[in-house]
Backbone as numpy.savetxt, mean C-alpha at the origin, in Angstrom:
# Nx Ny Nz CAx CAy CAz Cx Cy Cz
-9.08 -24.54 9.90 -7.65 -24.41 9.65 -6.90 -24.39 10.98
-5.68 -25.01 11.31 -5.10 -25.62 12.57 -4.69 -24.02 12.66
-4.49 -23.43 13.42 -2.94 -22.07 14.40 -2.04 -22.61 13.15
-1.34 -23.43 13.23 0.47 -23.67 12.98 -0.09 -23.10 11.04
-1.08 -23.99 10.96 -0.62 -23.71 9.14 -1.22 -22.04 9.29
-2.31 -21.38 9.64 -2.73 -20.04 9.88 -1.56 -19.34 9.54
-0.86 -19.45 10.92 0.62 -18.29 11.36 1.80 -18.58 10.23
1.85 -19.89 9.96 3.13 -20.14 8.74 2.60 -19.65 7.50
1.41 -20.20 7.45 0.79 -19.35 5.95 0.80 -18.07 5.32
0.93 -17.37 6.69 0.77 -15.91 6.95 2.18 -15.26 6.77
3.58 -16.29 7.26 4.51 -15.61 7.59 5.08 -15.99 5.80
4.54 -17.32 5.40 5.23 -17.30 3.94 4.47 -16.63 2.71
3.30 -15.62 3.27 3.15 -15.10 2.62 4.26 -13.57 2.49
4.52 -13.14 3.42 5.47 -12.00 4.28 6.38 -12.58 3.11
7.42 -13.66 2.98 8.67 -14.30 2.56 8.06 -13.88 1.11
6.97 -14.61 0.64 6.93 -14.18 -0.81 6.56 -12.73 -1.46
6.26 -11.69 -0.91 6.48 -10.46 -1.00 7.75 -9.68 -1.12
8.49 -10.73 0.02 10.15 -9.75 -0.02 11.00 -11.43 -1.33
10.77 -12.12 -1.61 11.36 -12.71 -2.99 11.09 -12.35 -3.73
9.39 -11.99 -4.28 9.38 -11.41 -5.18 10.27 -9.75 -5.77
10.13 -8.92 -4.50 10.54 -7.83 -4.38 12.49 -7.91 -5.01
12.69 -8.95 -4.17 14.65 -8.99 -4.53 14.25 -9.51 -6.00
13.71 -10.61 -6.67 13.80 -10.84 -7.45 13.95 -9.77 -8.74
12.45 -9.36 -8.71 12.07 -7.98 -9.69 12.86 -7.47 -9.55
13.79 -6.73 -8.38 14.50 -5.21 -8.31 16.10 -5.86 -8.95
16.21 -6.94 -8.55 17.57 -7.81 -8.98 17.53 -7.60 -11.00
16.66 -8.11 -11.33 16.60 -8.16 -12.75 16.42 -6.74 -13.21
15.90 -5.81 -12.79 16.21 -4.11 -13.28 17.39 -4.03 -13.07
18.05 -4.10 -12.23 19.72 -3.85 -11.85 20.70 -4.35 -13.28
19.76 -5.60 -13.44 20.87 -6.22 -14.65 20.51 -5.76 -15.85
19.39 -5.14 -16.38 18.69 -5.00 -17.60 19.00 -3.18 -17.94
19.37 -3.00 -16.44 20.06 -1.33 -16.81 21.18 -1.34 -16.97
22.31 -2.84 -16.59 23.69 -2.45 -16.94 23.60 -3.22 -18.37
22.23 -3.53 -19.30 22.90 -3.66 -20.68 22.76 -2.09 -21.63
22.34 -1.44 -21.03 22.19 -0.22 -21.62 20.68 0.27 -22.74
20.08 -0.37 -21.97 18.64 0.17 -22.37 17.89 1.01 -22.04
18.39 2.27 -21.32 17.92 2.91 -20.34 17.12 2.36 -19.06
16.69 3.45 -18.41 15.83 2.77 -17.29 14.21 2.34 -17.14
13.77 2.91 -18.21 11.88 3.05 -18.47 11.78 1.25 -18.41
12.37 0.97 -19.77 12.09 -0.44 -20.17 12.18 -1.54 -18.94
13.43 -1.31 -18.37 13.50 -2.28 -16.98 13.07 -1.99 -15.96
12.55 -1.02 -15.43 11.41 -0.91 -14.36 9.82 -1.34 -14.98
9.86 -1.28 -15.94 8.36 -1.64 -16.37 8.18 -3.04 -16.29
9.43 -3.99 -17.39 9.69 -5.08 -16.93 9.72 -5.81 -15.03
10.40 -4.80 -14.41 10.20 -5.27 -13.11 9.24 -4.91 -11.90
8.26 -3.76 -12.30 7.02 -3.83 -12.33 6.21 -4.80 -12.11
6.05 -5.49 -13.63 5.25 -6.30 -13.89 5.53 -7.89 -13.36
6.71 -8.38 -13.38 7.85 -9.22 -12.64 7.25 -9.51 -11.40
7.03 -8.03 -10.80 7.02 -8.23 -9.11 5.42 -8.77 -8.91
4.53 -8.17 -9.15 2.99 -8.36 -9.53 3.21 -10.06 -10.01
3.68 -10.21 -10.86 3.34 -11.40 -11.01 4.20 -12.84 -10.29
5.40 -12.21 -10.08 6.64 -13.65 -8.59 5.07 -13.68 -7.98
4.72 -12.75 -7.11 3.98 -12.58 -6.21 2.72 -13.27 -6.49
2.07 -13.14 -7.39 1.08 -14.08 -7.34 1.19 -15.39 -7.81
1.79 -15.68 -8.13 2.60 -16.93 -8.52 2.77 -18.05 -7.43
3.60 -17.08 -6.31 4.21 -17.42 -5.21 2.79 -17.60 -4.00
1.99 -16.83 -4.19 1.01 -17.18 -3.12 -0.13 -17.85 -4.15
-0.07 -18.19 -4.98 -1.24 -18.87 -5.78 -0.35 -20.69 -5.45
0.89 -20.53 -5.47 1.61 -21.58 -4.67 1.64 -22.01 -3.20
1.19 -21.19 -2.37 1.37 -21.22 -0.39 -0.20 -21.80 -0.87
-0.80 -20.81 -1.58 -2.25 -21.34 -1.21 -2.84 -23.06 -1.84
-2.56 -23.01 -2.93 -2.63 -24.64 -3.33 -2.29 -25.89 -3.15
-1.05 -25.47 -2.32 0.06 -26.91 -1.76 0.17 -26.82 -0.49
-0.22 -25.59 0.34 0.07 -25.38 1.79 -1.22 -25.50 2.38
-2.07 -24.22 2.07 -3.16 -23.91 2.87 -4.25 -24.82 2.50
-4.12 -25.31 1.30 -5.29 -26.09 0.39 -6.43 -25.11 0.35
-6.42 -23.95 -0.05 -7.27 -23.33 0.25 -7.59 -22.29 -1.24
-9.00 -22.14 -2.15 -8.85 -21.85 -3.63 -8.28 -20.30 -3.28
-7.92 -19.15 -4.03 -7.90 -18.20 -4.30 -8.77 -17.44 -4.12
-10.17 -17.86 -4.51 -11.45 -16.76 -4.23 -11.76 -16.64 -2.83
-11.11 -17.98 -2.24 -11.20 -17.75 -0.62 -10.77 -16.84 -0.09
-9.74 -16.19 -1.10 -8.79 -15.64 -0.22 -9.00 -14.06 -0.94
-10.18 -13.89 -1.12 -10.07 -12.62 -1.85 -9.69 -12.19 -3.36
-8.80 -13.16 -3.75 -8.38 -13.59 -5.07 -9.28 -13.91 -6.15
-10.05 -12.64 -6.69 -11.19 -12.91 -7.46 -11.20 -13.00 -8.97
-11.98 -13.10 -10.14 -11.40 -12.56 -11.05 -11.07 -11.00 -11.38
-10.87 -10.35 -12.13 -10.36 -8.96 -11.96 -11.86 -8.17 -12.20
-12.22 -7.30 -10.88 -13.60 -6.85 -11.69 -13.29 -5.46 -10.46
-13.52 -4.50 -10.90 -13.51 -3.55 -9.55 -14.90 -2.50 -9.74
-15.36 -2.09 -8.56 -16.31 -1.12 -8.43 -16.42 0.11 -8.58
-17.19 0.42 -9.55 -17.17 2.07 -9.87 -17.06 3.09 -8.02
-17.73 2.80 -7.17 -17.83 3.17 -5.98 -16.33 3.98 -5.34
-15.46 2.45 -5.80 -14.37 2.64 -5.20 -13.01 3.00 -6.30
-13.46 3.02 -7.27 -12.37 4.50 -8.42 -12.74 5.29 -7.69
-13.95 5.52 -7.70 -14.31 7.20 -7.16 -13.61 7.36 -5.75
-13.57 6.88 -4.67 -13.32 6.53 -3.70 -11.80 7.15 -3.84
-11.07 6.03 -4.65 -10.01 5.78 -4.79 -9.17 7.21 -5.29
-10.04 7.86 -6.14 -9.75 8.85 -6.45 -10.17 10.39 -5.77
-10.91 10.23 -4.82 -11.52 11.48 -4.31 -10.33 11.80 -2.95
-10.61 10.43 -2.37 -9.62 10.52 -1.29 -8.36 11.40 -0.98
-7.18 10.76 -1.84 -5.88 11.54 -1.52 -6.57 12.95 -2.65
-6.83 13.25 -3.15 -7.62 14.28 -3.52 -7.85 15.52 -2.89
-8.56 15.04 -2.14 -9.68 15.49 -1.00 -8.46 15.80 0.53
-7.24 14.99 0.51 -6.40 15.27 1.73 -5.23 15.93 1.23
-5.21 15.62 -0.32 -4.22 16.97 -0.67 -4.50 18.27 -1.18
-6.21 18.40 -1.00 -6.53 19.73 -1.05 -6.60 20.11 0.64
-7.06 19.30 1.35 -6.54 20.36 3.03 -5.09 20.54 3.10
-4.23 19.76 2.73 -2.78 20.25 2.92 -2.84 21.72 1.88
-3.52 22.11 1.01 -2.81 23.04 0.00 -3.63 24.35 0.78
-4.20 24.05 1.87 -4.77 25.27 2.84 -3.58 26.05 3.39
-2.89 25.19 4.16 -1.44 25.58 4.82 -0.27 25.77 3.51
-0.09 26.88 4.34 1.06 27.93 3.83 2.36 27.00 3.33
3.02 27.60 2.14 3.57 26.34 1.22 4.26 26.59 -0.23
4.67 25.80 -0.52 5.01 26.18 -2.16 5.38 24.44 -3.00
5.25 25.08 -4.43 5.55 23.82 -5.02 6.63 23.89 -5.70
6.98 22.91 -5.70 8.38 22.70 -5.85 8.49 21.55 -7.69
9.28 21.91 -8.48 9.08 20.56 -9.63 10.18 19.90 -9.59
9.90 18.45 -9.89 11.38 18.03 -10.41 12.31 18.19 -11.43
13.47 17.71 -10.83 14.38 18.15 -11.53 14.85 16.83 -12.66
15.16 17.37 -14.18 15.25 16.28 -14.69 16.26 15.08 -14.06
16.65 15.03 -13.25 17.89 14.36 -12.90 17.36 13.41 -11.94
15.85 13.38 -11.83 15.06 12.40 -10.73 13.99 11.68 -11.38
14.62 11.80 -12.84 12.81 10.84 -13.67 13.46 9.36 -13.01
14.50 9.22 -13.43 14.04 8.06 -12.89 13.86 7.27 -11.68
13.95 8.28 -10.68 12.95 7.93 -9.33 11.73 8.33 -9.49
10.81 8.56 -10.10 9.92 9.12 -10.53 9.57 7.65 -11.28
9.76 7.57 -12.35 9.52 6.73 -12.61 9.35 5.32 -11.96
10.45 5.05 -11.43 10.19 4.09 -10.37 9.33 3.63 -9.27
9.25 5.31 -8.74 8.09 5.33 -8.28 6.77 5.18 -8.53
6.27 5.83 -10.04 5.11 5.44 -10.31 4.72 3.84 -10.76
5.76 3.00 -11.64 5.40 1.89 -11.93 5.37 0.63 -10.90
6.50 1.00 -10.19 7.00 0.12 -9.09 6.51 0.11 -7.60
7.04 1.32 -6.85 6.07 1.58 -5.83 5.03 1.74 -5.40
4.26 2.71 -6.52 3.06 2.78 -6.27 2.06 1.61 -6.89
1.90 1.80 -8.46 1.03 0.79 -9.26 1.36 -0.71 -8.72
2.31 -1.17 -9.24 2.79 -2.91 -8.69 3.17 -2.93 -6.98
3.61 -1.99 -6.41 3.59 -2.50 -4.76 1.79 -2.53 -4.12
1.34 -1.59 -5.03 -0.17 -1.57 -4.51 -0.91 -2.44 -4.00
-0.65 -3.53 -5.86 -1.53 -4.76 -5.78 -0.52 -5.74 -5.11
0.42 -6.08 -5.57 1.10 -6.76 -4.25 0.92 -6.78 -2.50
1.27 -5.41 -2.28 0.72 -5.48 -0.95 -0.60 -5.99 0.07
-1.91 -5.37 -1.35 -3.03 -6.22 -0.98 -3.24 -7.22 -1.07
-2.36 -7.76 -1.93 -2.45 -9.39 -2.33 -2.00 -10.21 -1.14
-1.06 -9.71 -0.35 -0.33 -10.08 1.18 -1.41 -10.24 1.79
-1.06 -9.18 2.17 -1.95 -8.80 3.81 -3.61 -8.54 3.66
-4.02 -8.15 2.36 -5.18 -7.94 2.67 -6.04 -9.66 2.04
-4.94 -10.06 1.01 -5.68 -11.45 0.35 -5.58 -12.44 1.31
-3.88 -13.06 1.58 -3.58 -14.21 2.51 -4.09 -14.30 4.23
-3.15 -12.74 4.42 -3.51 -12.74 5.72 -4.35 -12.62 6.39
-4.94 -11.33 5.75 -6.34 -11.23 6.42 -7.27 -12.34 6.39
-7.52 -13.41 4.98 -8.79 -14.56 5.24 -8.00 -15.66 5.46
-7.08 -15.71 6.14 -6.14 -16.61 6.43 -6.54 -16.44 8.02
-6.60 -15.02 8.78 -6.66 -15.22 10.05 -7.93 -15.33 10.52
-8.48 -15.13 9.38 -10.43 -14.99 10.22 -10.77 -15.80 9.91
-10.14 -17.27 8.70 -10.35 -17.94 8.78 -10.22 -19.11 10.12
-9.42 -19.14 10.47 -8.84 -19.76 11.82 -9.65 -19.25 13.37
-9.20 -17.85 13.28 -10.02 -17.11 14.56 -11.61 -16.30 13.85
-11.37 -15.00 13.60 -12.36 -14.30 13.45 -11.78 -12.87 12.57
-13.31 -12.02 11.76 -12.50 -10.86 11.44 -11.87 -9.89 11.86
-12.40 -9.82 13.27 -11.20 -8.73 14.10 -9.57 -9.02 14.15
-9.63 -10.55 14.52 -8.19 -10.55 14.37 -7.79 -10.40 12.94
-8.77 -11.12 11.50 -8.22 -11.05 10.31 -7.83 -9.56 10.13
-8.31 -8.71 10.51 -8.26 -7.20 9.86 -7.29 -6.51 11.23
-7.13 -6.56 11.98 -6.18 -6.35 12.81 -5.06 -6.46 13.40
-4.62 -8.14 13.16 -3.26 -8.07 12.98 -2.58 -7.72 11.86
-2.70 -8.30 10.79 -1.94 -7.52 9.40 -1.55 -6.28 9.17
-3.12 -5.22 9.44 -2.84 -4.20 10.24 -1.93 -3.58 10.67
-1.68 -3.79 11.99 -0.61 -3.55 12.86 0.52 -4.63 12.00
1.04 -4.91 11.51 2.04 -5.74 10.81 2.42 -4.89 9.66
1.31 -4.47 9.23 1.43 -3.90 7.90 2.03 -2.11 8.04
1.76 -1.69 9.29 2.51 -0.55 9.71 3.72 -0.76 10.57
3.90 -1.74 11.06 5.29 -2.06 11.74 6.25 -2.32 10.68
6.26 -2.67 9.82 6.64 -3.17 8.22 7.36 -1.38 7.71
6.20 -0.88 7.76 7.14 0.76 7.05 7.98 1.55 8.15
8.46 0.71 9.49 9.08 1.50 9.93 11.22 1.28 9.51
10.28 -0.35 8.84 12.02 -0.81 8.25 12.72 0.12 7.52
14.26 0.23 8.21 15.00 1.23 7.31 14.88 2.49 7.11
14.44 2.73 8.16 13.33 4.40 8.11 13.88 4.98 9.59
15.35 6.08 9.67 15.50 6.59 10.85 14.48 7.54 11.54
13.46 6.89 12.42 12.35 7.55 12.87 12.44 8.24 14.03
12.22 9.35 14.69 12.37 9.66 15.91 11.31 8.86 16.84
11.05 8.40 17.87 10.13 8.06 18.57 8.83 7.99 18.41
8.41 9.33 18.85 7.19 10.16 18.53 6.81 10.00 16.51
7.53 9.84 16.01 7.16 9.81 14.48 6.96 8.19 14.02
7.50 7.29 15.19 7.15 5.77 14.84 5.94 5.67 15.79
5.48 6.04 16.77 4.26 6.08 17.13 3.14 6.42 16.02
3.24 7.64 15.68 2.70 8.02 14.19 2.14 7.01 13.45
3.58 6.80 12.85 3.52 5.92 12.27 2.73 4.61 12.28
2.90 3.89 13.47 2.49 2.99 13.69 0.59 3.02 13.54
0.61 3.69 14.16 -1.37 4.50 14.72 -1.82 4.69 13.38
-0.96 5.34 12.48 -1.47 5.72 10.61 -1.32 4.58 10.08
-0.40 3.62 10.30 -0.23 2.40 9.29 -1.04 1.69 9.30
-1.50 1.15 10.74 -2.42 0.46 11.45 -3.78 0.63 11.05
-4.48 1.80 10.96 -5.39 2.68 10.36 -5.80 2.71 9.09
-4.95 2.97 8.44 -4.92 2.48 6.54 -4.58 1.18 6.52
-4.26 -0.26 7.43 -4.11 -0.93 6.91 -5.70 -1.66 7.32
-6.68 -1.33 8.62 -7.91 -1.48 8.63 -8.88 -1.13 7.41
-8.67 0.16 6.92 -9.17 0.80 6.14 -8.99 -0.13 4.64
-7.96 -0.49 4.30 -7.68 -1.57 3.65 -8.59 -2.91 3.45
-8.59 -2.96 4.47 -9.24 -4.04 5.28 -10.68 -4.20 5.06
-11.07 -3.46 5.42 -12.84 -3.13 5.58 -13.16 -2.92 3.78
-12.18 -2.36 3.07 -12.65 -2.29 1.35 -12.28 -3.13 1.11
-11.61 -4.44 1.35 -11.53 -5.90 0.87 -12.60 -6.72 1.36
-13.01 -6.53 2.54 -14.29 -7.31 3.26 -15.28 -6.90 2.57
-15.68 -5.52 2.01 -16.59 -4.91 1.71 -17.40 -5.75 0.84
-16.64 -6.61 -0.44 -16.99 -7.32 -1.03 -16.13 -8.67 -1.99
-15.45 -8.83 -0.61 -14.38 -10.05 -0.77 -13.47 -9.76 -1.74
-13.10 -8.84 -2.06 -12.34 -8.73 -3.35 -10.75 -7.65 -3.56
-9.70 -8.19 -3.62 -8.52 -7.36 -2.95 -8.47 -6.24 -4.10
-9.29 -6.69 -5.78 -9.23 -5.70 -6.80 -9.44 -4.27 -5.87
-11.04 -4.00 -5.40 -10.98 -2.92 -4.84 -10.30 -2.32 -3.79
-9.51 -3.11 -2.89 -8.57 -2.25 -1.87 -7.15 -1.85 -2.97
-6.89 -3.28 -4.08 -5.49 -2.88 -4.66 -5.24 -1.13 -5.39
-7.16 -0.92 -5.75 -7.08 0.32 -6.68 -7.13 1.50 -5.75
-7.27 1.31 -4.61 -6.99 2.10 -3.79 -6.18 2.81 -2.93
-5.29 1.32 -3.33 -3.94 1.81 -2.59 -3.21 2.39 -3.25
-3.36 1.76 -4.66 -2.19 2.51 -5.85 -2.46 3.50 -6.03
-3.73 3.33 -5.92 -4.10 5.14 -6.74 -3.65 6.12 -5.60
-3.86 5.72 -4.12 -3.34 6.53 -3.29 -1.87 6.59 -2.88
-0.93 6.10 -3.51 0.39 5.76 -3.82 0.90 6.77 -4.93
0.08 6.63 -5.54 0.18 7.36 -6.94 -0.07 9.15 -7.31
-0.83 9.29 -6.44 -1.09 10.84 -6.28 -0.43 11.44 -5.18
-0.63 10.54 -3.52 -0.17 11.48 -2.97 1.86 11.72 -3.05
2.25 9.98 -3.56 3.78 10.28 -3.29 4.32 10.63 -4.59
4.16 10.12 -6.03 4.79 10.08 -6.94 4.50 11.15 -7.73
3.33 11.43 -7.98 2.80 12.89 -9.03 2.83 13.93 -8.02
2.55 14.10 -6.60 2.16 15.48 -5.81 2.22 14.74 -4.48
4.00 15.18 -4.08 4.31 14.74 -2.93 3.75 16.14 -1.68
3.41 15.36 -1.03 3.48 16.55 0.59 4.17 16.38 1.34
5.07 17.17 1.48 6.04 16.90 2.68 6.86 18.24 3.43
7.82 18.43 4.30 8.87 19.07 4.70 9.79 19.84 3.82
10.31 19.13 2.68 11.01 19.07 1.81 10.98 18.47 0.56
11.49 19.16 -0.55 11.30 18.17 -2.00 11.78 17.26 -2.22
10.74 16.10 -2.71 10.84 15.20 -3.02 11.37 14.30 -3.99
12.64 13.92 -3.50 13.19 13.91 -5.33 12.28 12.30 -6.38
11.36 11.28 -5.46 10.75 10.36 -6.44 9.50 11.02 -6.71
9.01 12.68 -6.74 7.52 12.69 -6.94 8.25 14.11 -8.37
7.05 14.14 -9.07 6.58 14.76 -9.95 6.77 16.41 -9.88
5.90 16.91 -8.53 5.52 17.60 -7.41 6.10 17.35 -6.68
6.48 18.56 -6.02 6.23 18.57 -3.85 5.63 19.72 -3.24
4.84 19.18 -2.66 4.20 20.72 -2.05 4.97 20.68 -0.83
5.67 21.77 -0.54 6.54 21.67 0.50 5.97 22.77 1.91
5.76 22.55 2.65 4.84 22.94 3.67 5.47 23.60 4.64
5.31 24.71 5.03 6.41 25.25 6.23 5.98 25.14 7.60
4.50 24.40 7.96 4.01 24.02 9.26 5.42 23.01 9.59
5.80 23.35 10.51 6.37 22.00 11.72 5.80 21.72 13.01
4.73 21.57 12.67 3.67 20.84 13.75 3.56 19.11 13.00
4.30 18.29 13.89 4.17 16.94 13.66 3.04 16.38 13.72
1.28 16.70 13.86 0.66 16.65 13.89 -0.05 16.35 12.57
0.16 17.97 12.08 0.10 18.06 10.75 0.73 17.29 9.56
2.16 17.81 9.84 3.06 16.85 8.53 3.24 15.89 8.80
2.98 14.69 9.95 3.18 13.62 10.03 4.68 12.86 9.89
5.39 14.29 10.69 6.63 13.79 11.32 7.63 13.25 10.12
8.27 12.12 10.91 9.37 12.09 9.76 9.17 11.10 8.99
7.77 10.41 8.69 7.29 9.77 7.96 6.76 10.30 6.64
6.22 11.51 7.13 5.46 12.41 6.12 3.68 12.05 6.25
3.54 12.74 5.00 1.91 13.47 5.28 0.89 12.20 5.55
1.35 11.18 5.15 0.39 9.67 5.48 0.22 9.30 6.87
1.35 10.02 8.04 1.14 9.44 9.13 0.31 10.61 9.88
-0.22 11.94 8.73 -0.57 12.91 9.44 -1.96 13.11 10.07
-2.41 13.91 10.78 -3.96 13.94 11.21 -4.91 13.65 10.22
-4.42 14.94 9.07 -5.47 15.00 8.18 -5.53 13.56 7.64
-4.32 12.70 7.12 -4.82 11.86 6.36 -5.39 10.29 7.40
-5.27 10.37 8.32 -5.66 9.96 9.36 -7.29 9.59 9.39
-7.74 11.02 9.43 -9.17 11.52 9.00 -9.87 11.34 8.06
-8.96 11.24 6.86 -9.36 10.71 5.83 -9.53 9.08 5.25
-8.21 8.16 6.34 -8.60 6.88 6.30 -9.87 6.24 7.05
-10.27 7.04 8.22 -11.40 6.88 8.54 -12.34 6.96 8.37
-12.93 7.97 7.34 -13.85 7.97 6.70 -14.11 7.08 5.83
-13.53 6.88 5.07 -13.10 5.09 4.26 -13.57 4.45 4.73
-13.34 4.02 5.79 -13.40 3.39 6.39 -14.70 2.68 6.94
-14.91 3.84 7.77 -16.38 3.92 7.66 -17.48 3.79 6.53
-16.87 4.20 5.36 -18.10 3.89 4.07 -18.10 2.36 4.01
-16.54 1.96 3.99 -16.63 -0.01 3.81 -17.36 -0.37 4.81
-17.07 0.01 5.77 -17.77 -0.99 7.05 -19.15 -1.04 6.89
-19.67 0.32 6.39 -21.42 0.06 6.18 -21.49 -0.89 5.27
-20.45 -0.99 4.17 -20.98 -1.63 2.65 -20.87 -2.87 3.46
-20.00 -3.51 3.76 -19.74 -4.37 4.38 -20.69 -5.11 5.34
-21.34 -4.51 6.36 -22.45 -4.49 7.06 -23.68 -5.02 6.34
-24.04 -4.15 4.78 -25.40 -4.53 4.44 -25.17 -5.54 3.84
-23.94 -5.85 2.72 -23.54 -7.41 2.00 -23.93 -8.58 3.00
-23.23 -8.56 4.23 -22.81 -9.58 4.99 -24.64 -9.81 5.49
């Protein structure tokens, strides 16, 4: 595969993530001013976004890259018991060290279901698999196709945490964070898609870790008005809470993408 189609492939995959995204969020906007409440049209645009999106890169990849889908990680739907468990132990496992430090929980208030809601169908579940479908399907065997897997799993990576600093007033020190945590989970990402070519198992991982730590049982500074929960934490050691990003850019969960990490890379290791 030439550089030019690699890097364009890569960047129109980026483009079809944020069309799909205006698209889906455009059509909830209109389907809540007919007065159906809000459940029905976030579910609708949910599912909307999940599917522009694969649509849209099942398109870059057939007419652009010439390149099938399974190449690209794009398998049929099959995921590994390994990595539910995984998927589920994890933010688990990093929101029981946060519930060490001194704290309280906080519930929502009815007046935030439907950020709540939004959050669970939209952000977490459908941005999940979307996101892996990006960066961990296109980009990543898009770049190692061309160069190698270090760069496949390392630039996206770093792309994929430069990406959450959009629109996000960060102090300095908390986009460093940031950056070092994004970068980190987006390897970690990475290494459970290599593990066994397949973005199913990084997608269930992300959602599910989307899904517990922000939308059902947020950790943070302060309550959360899109989560369920907030465990609200009175450490202000940026270390800990992971600044003004919150608990994803924090040590602990840091620690916890690495370990991940490390389990893929072995799986990964003995497959290959």
């Amino acid at each position: 595969m030439k550089t030019t189609k690699a890097i364009l492939g890569s960047i129109l995959a980026i483009v079809s993530l944020v069309v799909a995204s205006f698209i889906s969020q455009s059509i909830i906007m209109l389907l809540k001013k007919c007065h159906i409440g809000y459940v029905v049209p976030i579910l609708i645009g949910a599912i909307l976004y999940a599917v522009i999106a694969y649509l849209l890169v099942k398109l870059i990849a057939d007419r652009y890259l010439k390149v099938s889908l399974p190449r690209l990680g794009i398998q049929k739907f099959k995921i590994s018991l390994k990595w539910i468990l995984i998927a589920i132990l994890l933010p688990l496992a990093v929101t029981a060290a946060f519930l060490v430090m001194n704290g309280k929980i906080v519930d929502a208030n009815s007046s935030d279901m439907e950020n709540i809601v939004f959050n669970i169908f939209y952000a977490s579940l459908a941005a999940g698999f979307v996101e892996e479908l990006i960066f961990r399907g296109v980009i990543l065997n898009v770049l190692s196709i061309r160069w190698n897997y270090l760069v496949g799993v390392l630039v996206p990576s770093v792309i994929f945490g430069l990406l959450h600093i959009v629109s996000r007033n960060l102090s300095f020190i908390s986009i460093i964070q940031l950056i070092i945590a994004g970068t980190l989970v987006g390897v970690m990402f990475s290494l459970i898609e290599m593990s066994e070519h397949s973005i199913w198992n990084s997608a269930v991982v992300h959602a599910i870790w989307n899904l517990i730590t922000s939308a059902i049982f947020a950790i943070a500074v302060s309550p959360q008005k899109d989560a369920l929960y907030s465990y609200v934490i009175s450490s202000k050691n940026a270390l800990l809470t992971g600044g003004g990003f919150g608990m994803e850019s924090s040590l602990i969960a840091v620690i916890g993408y690495l370990v991940v990490a490390l389990i893929a890379y072995k799986i990964f290791a003995k497959n290959k």
